[in-house]
N, C-alpha and C positions, 0 to 999 in steps of 0.2 A: 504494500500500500504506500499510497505517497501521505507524508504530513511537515508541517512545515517546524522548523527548529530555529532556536536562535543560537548563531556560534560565533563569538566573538562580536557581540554586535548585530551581523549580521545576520537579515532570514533566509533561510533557506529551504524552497520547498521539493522534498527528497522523497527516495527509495528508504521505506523502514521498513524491518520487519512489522508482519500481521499478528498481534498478540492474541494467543491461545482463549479460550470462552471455557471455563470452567461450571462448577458447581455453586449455585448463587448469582450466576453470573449473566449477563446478556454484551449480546455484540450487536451494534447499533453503526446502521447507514447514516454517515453525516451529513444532513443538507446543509447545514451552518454552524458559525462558529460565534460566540459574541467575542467582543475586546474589549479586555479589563486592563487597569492601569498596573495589575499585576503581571499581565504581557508583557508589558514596556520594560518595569524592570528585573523581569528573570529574561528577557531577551538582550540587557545593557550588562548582565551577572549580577544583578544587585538582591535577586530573588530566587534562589537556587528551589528546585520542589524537596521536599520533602525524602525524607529515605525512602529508598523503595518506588518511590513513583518515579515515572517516565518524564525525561525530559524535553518533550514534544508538549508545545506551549498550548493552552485551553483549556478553564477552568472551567467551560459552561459550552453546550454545544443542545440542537436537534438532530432527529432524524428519524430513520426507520426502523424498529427492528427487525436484525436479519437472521441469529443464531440465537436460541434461549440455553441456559445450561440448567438442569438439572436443580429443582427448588424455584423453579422462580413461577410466578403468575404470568409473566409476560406472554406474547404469542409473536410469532413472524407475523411482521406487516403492522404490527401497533406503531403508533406516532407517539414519539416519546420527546424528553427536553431532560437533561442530566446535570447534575451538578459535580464536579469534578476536582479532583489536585492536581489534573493537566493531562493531556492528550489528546485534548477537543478540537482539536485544529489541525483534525485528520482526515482518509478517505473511510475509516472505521476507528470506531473505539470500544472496547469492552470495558463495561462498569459492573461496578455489585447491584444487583437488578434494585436493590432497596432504593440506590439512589437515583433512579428515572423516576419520572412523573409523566402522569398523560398529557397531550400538548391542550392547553386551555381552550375551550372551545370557542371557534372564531375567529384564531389564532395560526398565522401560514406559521412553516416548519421557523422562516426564518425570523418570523418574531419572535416565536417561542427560544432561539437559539441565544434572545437576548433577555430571558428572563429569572433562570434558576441563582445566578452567581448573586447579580445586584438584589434580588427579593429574598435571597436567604439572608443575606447581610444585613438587610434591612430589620428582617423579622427578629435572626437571633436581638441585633444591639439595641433595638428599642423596646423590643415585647419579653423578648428569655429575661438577657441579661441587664435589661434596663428597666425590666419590671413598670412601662408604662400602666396607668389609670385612664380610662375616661377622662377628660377635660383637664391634666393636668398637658405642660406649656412646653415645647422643643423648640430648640435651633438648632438648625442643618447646617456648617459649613459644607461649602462644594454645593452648592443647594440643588444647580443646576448638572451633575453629574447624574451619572447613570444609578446610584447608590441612592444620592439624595433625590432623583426621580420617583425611585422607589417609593423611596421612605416617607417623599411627601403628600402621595396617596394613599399611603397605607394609615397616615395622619389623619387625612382629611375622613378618609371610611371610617375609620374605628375611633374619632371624636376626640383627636388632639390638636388643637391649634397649634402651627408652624410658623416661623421665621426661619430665614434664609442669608446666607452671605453668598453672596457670588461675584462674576468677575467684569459685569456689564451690565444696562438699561436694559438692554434685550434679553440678559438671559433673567432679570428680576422676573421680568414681564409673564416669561414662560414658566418661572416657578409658580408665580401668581395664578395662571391661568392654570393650574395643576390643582391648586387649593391652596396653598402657601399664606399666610393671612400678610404676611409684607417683608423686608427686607432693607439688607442695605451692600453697598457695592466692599470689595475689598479695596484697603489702599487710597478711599478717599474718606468714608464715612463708618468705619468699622467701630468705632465709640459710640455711634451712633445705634448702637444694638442694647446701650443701656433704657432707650425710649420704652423695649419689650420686654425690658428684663422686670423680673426675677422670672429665669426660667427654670421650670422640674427638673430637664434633662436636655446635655447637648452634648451631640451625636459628631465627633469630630475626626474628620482625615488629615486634620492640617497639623497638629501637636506644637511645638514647641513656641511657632511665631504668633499664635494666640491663646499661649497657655493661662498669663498672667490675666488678663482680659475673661475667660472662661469662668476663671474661681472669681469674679466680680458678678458676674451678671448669673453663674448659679445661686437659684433659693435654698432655704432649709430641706436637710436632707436631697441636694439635688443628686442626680447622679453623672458623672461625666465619662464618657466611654469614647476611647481614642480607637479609630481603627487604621488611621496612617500618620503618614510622618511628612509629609509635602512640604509644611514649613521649616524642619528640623527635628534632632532628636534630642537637644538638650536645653531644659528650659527654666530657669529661676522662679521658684513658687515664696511665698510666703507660706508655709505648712499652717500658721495658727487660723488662717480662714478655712482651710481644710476643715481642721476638727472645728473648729466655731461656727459654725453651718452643717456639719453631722456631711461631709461632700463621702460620696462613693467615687473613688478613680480607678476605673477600670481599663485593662488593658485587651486588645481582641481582636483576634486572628480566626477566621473562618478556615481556611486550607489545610492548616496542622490537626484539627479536629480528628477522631477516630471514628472508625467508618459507622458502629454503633450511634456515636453519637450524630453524625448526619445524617442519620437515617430516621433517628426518631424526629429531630428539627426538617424532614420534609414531609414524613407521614404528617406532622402538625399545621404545616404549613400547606398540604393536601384541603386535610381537614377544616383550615380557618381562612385562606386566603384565596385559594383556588374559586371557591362559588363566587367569590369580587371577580375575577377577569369575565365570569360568564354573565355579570351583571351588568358589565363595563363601566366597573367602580376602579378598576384599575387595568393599566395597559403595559403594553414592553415599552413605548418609547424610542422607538428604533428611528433614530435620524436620516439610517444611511445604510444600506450595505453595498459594499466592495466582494469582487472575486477574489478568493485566494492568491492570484496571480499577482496582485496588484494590493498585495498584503502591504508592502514597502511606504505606499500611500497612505492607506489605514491606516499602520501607525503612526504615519506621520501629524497626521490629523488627530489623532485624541491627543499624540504630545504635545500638540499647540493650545491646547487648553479651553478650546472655544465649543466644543461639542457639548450639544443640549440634550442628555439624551443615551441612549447607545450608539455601537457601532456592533456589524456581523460581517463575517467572510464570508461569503457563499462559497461551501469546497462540492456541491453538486446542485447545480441548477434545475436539473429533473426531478429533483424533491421542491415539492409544495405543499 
């Protein structure tokens, strides 16, 4: 099979071996691929997978399935969307059948190709580990990313008011028009988020360059959960607003997770999110998809910072 790899830098899309479909297991036609900004940096070496996993880039893909192993519900010919620690950016990928889902109905392959990575992230850090309420208050850094897309429909359904930082007028606009209740730009007006504050919980990819900032505008008992580093990784806290506000800081990585535990965070996410896309309470978001050929492009484009949204590879056009 061909899949593409990033080697020094560079993509590559090559001759790999076909990985064996065991027991538990399904082997899946890929019509697409999404692109995470975890692409970007395990394709620059800055994000190596996990032991054991393949290092064929793509942590979320659809497609068909084609081979079932032994133990699984699945059937040949189901449409499926998978959440992955990478290999989704190939002509096949075999997963633990736990972690497919059916493709949301409504939904071409290549929407769906953009929806398991950014909706699981979403769901763990606001709903697991952030232990949202009804009616209490978030800010989304990256508001306008494929994560905070998510997250800000998942807000607006299940009855949290949102704020947003982003990177432009235009991309406020399109949080807004998501449910977003308002925002403010990076860079020019980011003080400007004490207007909303005291917020419950903020949900952040950026870490160090608005760490200081963060512990201002969290309330009592807020909780703040980092899941990148964009701004930095080291950042000067005053620790006594931590405990003097009761702050939770959590730290959170989806991809290192054990196959167990992704398993049960989709069956739930089956169960609690899934009837939203059929209600069209929420969407994938897909700005754009690119062929695999023309990978080079695609990533050039989410590194520029301006994507509203997703991005997908199409690696087989005859899947829809």
């Amino acid at each position: 099979m061909k899949a593409l790899q990033g080697i020094e830098g560079e993509l590559e899309w090559a001759e790999r071996p076909a990985p064996a479909c065991g027991e538990g297991q399904i082997r899946i036609r890929v019509a697409a691929a999404g692109l995470n900004r975890a692409d970007l940096l395990q394709r620059a070496g800055h994000y190596p997978p996990p032991p054991g996993v393949t290092d064929i880039l793509g942590l979320e893909c659809a497609g068909v399935v084609s081979e079932v192993g032994a133990g699984s519900h699945w059937r040949v010919g189901d449409r499926v969307c998978t959440l992955l620690a990478g290999g989704g950016m190939a002509e096949e990928v075999v997963v633990d059948a736990r972690h497919a889902l059916p493709v949301p109905d409504g939904l071409s392959l290549q929407e769906a190709a953009a929806v398991p990575e950014v909706y699981a992230t979403a769901w763990l850090n606001l709903f697991r580990l952030g232990a949202l309420q009804p009616g209490e208050k978030v800010l989304l850094h990256a508001g306008a990313s494929g994560v905070g897309s998510a997250a800000i429909q998942l807000c607006k359904a299940l009855g949290n008011p949102c704020w947003v930082s982003v990177g432009s007028a235009e991309r406020l606009a399109y949080c807004e028009s998501l449910g977003a209740e308002g925002g403010v730009l990076r860079g020019e007006a980011l003080e400007a988020l004490r207007d909303f504050a005291p917020f419950d919980m903020i949900l952040d990819p950026v870490g160090a360059k608005y760490a200081p900032l963060n512990l201002q505008l969290l309330g009592m008992d807020g909780r703040w959960v980092i899941i990148g580093l964009m701004g930095g990784r080291k950042a000067e806290l005053d620790l006594a607003g931590l405990l003097s506000k009761r702050i939770q800081l959590i730290g959170s990585t989806l991809r290192s997770r054990d196959a167990d535990y992704k398993a049960g965070l989709l069956a739930e996410m089956h169960e609690r999110i899934w009837p939203l896309f059929a209600s069209g309470q929420l969407s994938p978001r897909l700005e754009r998809s690119f062929a695999v050929t023309d990978a080079e492009a695609a990533f050039a484009e989410l590194a520029g910072n301006q994507v509203s949204g997703k991005l997908a590879l199409v690696i087989d056009p005859s899947l829809r």
